[in-house]
Structure formats: C-alpha cells, structure tokens
N, C-alpha and C positions, 0 to 999 in steps of 0.2 A: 885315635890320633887324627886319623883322613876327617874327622866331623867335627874337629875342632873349629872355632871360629877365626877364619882366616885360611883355612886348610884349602886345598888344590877342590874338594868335593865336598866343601862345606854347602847346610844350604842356604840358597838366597833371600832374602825378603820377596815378598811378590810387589810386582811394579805394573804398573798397565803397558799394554802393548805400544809401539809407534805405528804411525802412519805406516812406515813400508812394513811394517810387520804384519799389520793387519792385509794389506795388500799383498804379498805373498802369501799369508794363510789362504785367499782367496775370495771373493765374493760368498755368501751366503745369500737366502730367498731375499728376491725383492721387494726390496719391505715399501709400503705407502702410508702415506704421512696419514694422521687421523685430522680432522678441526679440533681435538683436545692438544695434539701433539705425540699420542702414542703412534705403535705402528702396527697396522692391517697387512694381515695377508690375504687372499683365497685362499678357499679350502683345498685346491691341488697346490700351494706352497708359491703362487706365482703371483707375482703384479697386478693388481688391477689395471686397466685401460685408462687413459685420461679422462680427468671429469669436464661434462661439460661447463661451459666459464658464461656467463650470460643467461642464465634460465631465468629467470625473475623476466627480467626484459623482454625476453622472449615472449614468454606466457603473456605478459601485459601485452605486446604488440599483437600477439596472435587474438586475444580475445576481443580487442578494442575493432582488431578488423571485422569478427565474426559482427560485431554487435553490429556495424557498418553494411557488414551485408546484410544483415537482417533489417535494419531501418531504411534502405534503398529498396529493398523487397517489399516492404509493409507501403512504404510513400507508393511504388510503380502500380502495386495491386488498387491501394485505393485509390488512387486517380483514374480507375477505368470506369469507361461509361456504362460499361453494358458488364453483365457475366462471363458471355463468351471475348470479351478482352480479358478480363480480369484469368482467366485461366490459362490463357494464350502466354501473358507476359508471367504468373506464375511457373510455368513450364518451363521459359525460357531462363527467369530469374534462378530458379533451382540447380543447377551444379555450379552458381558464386557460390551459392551458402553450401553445398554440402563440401565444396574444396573448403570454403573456410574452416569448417567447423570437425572437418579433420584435422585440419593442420593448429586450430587453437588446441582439440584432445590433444594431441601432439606431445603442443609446445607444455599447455599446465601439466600434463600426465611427466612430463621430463622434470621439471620443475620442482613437483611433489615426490615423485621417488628416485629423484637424485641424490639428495644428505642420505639416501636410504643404505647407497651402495657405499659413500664414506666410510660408515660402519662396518663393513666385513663384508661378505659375501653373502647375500641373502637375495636370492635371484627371483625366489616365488616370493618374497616379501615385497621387492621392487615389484614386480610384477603384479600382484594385488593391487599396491598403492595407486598405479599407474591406472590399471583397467578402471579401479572407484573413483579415482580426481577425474577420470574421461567418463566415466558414467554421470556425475556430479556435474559438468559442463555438459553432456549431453540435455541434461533434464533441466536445465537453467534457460538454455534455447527454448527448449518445446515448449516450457513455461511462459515463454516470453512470446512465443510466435501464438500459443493458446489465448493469451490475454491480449496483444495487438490486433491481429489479425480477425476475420470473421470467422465464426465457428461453423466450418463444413468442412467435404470431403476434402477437398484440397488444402485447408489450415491442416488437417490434421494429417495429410501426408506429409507436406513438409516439414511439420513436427516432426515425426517419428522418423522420415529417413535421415533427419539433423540429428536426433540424438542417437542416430545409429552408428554414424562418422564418426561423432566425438567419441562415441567406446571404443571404436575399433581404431582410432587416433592413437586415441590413450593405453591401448593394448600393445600397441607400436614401439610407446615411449618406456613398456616395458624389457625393452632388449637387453643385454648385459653393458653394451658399448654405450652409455650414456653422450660420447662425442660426436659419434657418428650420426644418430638420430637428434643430435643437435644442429648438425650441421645440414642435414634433410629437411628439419623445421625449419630453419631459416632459411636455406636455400629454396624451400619453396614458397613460403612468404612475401619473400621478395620478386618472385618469379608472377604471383598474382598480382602482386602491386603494378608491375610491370604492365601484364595483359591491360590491366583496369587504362594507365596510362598510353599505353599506346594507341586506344582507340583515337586520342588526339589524331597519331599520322596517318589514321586511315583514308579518310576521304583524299587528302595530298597524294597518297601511296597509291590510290585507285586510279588517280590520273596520270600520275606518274608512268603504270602499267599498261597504260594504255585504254581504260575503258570509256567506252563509244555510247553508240544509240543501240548497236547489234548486241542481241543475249550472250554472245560466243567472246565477245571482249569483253565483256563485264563476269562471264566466267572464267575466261582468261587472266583477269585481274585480280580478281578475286582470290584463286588457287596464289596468284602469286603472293597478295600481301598477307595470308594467312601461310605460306612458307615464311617468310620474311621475320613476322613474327614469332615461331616457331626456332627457328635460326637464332633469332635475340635473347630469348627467353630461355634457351638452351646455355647460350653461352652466359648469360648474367648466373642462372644456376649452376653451371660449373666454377665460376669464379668465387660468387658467394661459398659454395663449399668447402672449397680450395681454402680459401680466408680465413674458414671458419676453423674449419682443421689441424691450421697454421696457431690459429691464435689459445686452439686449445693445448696445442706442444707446445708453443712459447710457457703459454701462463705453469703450465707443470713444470717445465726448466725451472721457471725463477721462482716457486718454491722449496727446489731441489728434494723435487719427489721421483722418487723413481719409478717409475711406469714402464707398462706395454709398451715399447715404441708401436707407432700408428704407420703401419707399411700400405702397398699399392692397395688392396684389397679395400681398405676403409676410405682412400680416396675415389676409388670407381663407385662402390655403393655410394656414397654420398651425392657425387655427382649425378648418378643413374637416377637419386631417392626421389626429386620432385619431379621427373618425369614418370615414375611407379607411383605415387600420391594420384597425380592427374589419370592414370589408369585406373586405380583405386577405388577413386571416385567415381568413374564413367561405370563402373561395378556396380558401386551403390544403388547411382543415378539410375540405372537397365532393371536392378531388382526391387530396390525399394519407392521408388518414384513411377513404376513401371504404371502405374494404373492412373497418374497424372498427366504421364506422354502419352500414350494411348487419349486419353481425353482431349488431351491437346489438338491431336493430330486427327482426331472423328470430325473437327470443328469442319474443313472444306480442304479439298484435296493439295490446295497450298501448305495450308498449315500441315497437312502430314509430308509433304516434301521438306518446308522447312525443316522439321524436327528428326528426319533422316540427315538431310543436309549437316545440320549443325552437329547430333552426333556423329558421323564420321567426321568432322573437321574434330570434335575435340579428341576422339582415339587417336588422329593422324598427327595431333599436336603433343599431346604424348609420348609419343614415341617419339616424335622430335626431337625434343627437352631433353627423353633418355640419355639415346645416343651421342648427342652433341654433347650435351653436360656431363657424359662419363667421360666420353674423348677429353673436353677442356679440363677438366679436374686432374686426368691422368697425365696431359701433357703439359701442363705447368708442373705437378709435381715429377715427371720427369724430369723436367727442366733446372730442378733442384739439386737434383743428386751429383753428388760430384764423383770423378771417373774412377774406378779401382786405383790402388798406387800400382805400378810397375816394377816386377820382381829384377833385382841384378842379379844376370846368368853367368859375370866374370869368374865370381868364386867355383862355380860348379864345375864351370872350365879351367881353369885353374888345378884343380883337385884329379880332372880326371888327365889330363898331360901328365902330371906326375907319376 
C-alpha cells in the first residue's frame, strides 16, 4: 500500500538536479575546459594553472628579434677593417644575441608545448616538446650565423653559445605554469627592446649628468645613466608582467574555466623573471663565449678593461631589473586586492550579556 503510486513513499521519477541543489551538494574537482569542450583534470584531481593567451605572437615577435640581432651582428662584423675590430665588435655584439635567442627558445618552446598541457597533465611530455622546439631554434641560428658569417673561431662560438640559449630557453618554457613563463617571455622582450631604444637618451643623459673633459665625470656619468636605465627597464618589466598576468586571468574568466587562481608568488617570479634571463645570460656569455672574451680582451689592455667594465655593468643591470620589477609586479598587484570584509562583533555581544 506505502508503494502505491501516489502513496506518502511512493518512488519518484528521477529528475536533474537545480542549481541550488548542485550548489549545496557542493563543489567537486576543478574541472578545465578542453579546446574540444570536454573537461581536464591533473592527475592530483586539481586545476590546471591559466594558459598562457598570445603564444603565437610571442614566438613571432621573439624570433623576428633574434633574427634582428643576428643581422645587426653579421652587418657590425663585416664592416670591420681589420680582424682585430672584427673580434672586438664580435665580443661586444654577443650577449644582444645570446639574450635574444633565449628569450625566442623561450617564447616558440611556450608556444609548441602549450596545446600540450590543454590535454591533461603531461609534464615530461610538455617538457620534451619545449627542450626539441628550443633545440630546433637553437640549430636554426647556428645555421644561419654558419652560413652568414666567416667560417672561423669566432663564427663558430657564437653559433654554439646561440644554440645553447635557445635549449636552455626552451627548457625554461618547459614549466608546468605556462602563464607565468609567458609573462617572463614578454616581459623580457620588451625590456630589450627597451635597452636597444634607449640608447637614443644616452648621449642627452650624459650631459645631463654632468660629464666633462675629467675621467671622474664621465665616470660619474656614466654610473649614473646606466642606473637610470636599469631603473626604466625594471620598472617597464614589472609592468609588462603585471599586464600579462592580468590578461591571462581575464581571458580564463571569460571562458568560464576554472582554474588556479594566480596568487603573489607568480606575480613576483614574473616580475623577478627578465631580470633572471639577463643573469642567465651573463652565465652563458662567462662559460660558453668565454674563450671569445678572453680574445677580445688580449687585443690591448683597453680592450680587457672594456670587457670587464661592460660585464659588471650587465650583472649590475640584472639584478636591477630583478629587484625593481619584482617590487613593481608586486605592488600593483597589491594594489588590486581589495580589503578583507569586517566581521560584526554586535551579535557575539549580544549572546554573551544574555
């Protein structure tokens, strides 16, 4: 009689759930949207990280610069009169191109094992794809600098330390965070673009400084327009990352994917990342170029100041970049947060008078 139909405990047809019903039952794993339309998890049951938004673009802007440094290198070399120029401006031309051709490994390495990670969680798969796409630009350079360039010691160092940037670029772009080493790529991109550009204010900025006919002002000047620039260059990389960051949580809001949120930690690496690039490099440049500085700086006791000089100005611009552009990254996205709500302590008082 109780299972009759109509009865107090008869049973129901099944029906789908409502909105507040599924919401009470509770959240389940955070599911990410596929490009098919299914949904991806990690293999610990949690969210992927935001992807990064722009790889394509990236990758193009990054290699078109490499190729840029590499044809400003080949024009400087063959315009020299003698040998000993030609290895002097070699020397000096060598960390544009090995920043560059980090940062295009980088950018294509991001590029190529990014749809990687859309698919599920394959971390040594991204990782593979990323090291071969930056090995594949490494050996596109060498290629290029073997057949431009004159075939001797010095073409073929800066071959080899160029395609040694790009793998270990592209090794880079194998991280699990695809947004974060996007935002490193670009931010330091544009941070070269920067240096290249502002050599315009230098000569202004040296006067500006004060420098004279005396060594001691033109050292003096010097120090200061290479802070100045350092200062600049810090802060345009903490912006661009910031931006970047930004635009990769927008673009995941408005496909209503649920993701990582991206807390403080991936805005200070970001911000810090093109000042670690410029470190990175100055790595390279000491072990894999070592035996081109060294030649450089045997030419006459100038040229081995120079080439002391100029490397401690680029470690000390590094670490510039860092600093500044962790602080800017961090203090704009401070600047975002908005304040805890404030708890009312009427009821708790309330309760306890009683």
């Amino acid at each position: 009689m109780s299972n009759q139909p109509g009865g107090p405990t008869a049973a129901q047809p099944d029906r789908p759930q409502t909105t507040d019903e599924v919401a009470a039952d509770g959240p389940g794993p955070a599911p990410a949207d596929d490009a098919d339309g299914s949904v991806v998890l990690l293999s610990d049951g949690s969210a992927p990280p935001p992807s990064a938004p722009g790889t394509l673009g990236l990758a193009l802007l990054a290699t078109g610069w490499l190729a840029a440094m590499l044809w400003s290198t080949r024009e400087a070399i063959q315009s020299a009169t003698a040998g000993v120029t030609a290895i002097s401006l070699s020397a000096f031309a060598l960390p544009g191109v090995i920043s560059a051709a980090l940062v295009a490994g980088a950018a294509v390495g991001l590029a190529a094992s990014e749809p990687v990670t859309r698919r599920g969680d394959r971390a040594t798969l991204r990782f593979a794809v990323a090291v071969g796409v930056g090995l594949l630009v490494g050996l596109a350079a060498a290629l290029a600098i073997a057949l431009s360039y004159d075939g001797n010691t010095t073409t073929r160092t800066i071959a080899g330390t160029t395609a040694a940037a790009a793998v270990i670029g592209g090794a880079l772009a194998g991280a699990r965070n695809g947004a974060v080493i996007g935002a490193v790529a670009s931010a330091a991109l544009g941070t070269l673009l920067f240096v290249v550009g502002f050599s315009v204010a230098r000569d202004p900025l040296f006067n500006l400084f004060g420098a004279g006919d005396s060594q001691q002002s033109l050292v003096t000047a010097a120090t200061w327009v290479s802070r100045t620039e350092s200062l600049l260059a810090g802060l345009i990389a903490g912006l661009l990352a910031f931006g970047y960051l930004t635009w990769a949580r927008r673009r995941a809001a408005r496909r209503d994917t649920t993701v990582t949120a991206l807390r403080w930690p991936a805005y200070l690496v970001a911000g810090a990342g093109p000042g670690l690039l410029l470190l990175l490099a100055e790595v390279i440049i000491r072990v894999g170029g070592r035996s081109l500085i060294d030649l450089a700086a045997a030419l006459s006791e100038a040229d081995a100041v120079a080439q002391t000089s100029l490397g401690t100005s680029r470690v000390d611009n590094g670490i510039w970049v860092l600093f500044v552009g962790a602080l800017t990254a961090m203090i704009i996205f401070g600047r975002t947060l908005s304040p805890a709500p404030e708890t009312d302590p009427e009821p708790a008082e309330a309760g306890a008078k009683r």
